[in-house]
SEPALUM-473619 format. One record per residue: z, x, y of N, C-alpha, C in turn. Coordinates in pm, whole numbers, padded with zeros to 5 digits, always signed. Example, Ala and Ser with C-alpha at 12.3 -4.5 7.8 and 13.67 -1.06 7.14 Angstrom:
# residues 2
+00780+01319-00569+00780+01230-00450+00780+01320-00330/+00708+01285-00225+00714+01367-00106+00787+01290+00003/
This chain:
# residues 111
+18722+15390+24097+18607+15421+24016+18490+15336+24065/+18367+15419+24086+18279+15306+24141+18187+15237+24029/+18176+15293+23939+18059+15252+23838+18162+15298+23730/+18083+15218+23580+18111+15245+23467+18080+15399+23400/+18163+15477+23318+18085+15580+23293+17965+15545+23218/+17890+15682+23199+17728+15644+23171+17743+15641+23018/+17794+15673+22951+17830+15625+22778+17817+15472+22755/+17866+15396+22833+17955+15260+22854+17781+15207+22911/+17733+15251+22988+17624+15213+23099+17523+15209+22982/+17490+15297+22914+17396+15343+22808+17399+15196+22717/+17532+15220+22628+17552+15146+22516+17535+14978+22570/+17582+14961+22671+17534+14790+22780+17364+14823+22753/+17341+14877+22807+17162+14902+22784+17114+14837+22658/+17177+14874+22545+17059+14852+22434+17160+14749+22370/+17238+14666+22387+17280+14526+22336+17194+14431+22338/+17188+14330+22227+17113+14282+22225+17133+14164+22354/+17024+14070+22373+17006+13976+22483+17098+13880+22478/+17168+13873+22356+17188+13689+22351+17349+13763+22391/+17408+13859+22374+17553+13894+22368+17613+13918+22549/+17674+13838+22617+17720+13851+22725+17765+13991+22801/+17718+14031+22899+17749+14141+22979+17868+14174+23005/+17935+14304+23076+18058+14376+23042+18107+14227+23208/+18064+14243+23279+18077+14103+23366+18151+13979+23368/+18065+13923+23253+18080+13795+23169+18160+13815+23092/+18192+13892+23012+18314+13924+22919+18405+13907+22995/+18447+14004+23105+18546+14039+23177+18597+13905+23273/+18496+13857+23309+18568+13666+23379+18578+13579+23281/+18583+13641+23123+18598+13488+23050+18739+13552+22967/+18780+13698+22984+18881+13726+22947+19049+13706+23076/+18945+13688+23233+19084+13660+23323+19085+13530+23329/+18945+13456+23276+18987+13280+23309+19126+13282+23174/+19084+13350+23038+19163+13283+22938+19272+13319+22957/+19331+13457+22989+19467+13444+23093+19519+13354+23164/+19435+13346+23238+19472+13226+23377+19583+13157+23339/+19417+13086+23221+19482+12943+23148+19626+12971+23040/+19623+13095+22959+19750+13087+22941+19885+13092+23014/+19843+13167+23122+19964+13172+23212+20029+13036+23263/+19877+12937+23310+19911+12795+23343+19953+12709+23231/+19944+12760+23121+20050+12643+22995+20178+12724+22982/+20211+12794+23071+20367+12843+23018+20422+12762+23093/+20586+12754+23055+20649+12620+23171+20686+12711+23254/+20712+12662+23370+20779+12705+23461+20972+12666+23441/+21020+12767+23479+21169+12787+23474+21246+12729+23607/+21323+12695+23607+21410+12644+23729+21536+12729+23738/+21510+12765+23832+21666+12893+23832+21788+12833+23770/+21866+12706+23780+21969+12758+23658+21871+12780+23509/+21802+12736+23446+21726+12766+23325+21734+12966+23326/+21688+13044+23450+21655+13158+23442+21821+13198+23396/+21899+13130+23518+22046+13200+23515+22113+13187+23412/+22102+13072+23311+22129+13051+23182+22081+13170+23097/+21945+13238+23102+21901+13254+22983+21930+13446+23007/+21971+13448+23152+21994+13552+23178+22126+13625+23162/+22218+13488+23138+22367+13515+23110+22344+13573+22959/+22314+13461+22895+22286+13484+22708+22194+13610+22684/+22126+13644+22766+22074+13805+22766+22195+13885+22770/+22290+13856+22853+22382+13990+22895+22472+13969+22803/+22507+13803+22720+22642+13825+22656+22589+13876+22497/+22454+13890+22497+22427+13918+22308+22403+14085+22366/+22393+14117+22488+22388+14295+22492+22519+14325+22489/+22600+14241+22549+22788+14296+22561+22826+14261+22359/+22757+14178+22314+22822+14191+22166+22785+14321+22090/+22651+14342+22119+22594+14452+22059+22642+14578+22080/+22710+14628+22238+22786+14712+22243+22916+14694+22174/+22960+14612+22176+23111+14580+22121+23125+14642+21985/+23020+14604+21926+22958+14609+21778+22990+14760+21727/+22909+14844+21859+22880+14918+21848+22983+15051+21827/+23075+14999+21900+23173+15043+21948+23268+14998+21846/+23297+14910+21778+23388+14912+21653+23296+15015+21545/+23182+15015+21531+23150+15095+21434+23174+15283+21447/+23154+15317+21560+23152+15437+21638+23385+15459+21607/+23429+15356+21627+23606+15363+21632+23591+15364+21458/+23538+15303+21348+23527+15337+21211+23492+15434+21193/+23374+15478+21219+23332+15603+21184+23450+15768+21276/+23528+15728+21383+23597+15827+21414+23727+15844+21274/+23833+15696+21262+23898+15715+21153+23856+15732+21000/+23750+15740+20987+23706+15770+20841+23758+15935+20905/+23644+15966+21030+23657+16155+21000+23816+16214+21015/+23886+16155+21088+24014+16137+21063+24108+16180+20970/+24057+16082+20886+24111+16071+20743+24077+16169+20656/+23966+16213+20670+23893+16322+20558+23997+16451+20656/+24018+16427+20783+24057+16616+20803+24211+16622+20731/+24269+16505+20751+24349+16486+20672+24370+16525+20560/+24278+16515+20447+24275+16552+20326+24219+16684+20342/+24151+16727+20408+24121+16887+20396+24248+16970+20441/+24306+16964+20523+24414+16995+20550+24540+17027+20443/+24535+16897+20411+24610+16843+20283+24576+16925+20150/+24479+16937+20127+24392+16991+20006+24400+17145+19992/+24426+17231+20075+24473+17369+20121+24576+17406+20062/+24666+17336+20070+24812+17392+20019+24781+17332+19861/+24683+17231+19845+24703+17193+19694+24620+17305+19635/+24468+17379+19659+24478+17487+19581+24564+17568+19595/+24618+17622+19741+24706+17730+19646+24836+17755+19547/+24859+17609+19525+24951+17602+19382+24890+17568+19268/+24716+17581+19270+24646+17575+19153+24654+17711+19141/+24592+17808+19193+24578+17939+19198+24728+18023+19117/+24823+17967+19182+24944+18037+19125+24955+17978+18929/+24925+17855+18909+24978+17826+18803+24887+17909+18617/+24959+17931+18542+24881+18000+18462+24772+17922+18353/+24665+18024+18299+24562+17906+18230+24610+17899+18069/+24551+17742+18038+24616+17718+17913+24556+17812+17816/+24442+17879+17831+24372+17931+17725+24397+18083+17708/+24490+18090+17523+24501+18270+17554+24450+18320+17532/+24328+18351+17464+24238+18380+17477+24059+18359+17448/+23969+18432+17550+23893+18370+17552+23744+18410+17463/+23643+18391+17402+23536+18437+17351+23485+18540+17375/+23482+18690+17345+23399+18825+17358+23343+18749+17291/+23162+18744+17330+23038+18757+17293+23005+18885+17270/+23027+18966+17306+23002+19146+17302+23008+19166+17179/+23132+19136+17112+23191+19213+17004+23100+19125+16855/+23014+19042+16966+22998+18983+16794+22855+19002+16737/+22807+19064+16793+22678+19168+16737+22689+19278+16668/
């Protein structure tokens, strides 16, 4: 890109004097980088290799995790086909058995 678009070019135009240019903004936003980058510590490879192990062993728990919950959730469904299965033959010895009530309310007849 060689220039700013002209929206951007415009609105720089009519800022007031005392407020720093898109320029000046822009080198006082890579100095303050800089400088944060230069207060981070620097790491010494075992430090990296350390912190890189404890990266991999809290992702291997999280699968693990994951994976007992995924082996729960298979024997719960398990268990339920179980009972559906199960539950089949129990209506149809509801179906066969007779109802206690001998008889029941005509509404019809009572008008």
């Amino acid at each position: 890109m060689e220039g700013a678009p002209k929206d951007v070019v415009r609105l720089e135009a009519v800022k007031p004097r005392e407020a720093e240019s898109m320029g000046e903004r822009l080198d006082k936003s890579v100095d303050m980088e800089r400088r944060s980058q230069d207060m981070m510590p620097v790491l010494s490879k075992k430090e990296k290799e350390k912190r890189e192990r404890e990266r991999k062993d809290i992702e291997a728990n999280t699968r693990k995790r994951e994976g007992e919950v995924m082996e729960r959730k298979e024997t719960k469904k398990r268990k339920k086909e179980r009972l559906i299965i199960g539950g089949e033959d129990d209506e149809d010895d509801i179906d066969d058995e007779q109802d206690e009530v001998a008889e029941g309310v005509d509404w019809m007849n009572e008008e």
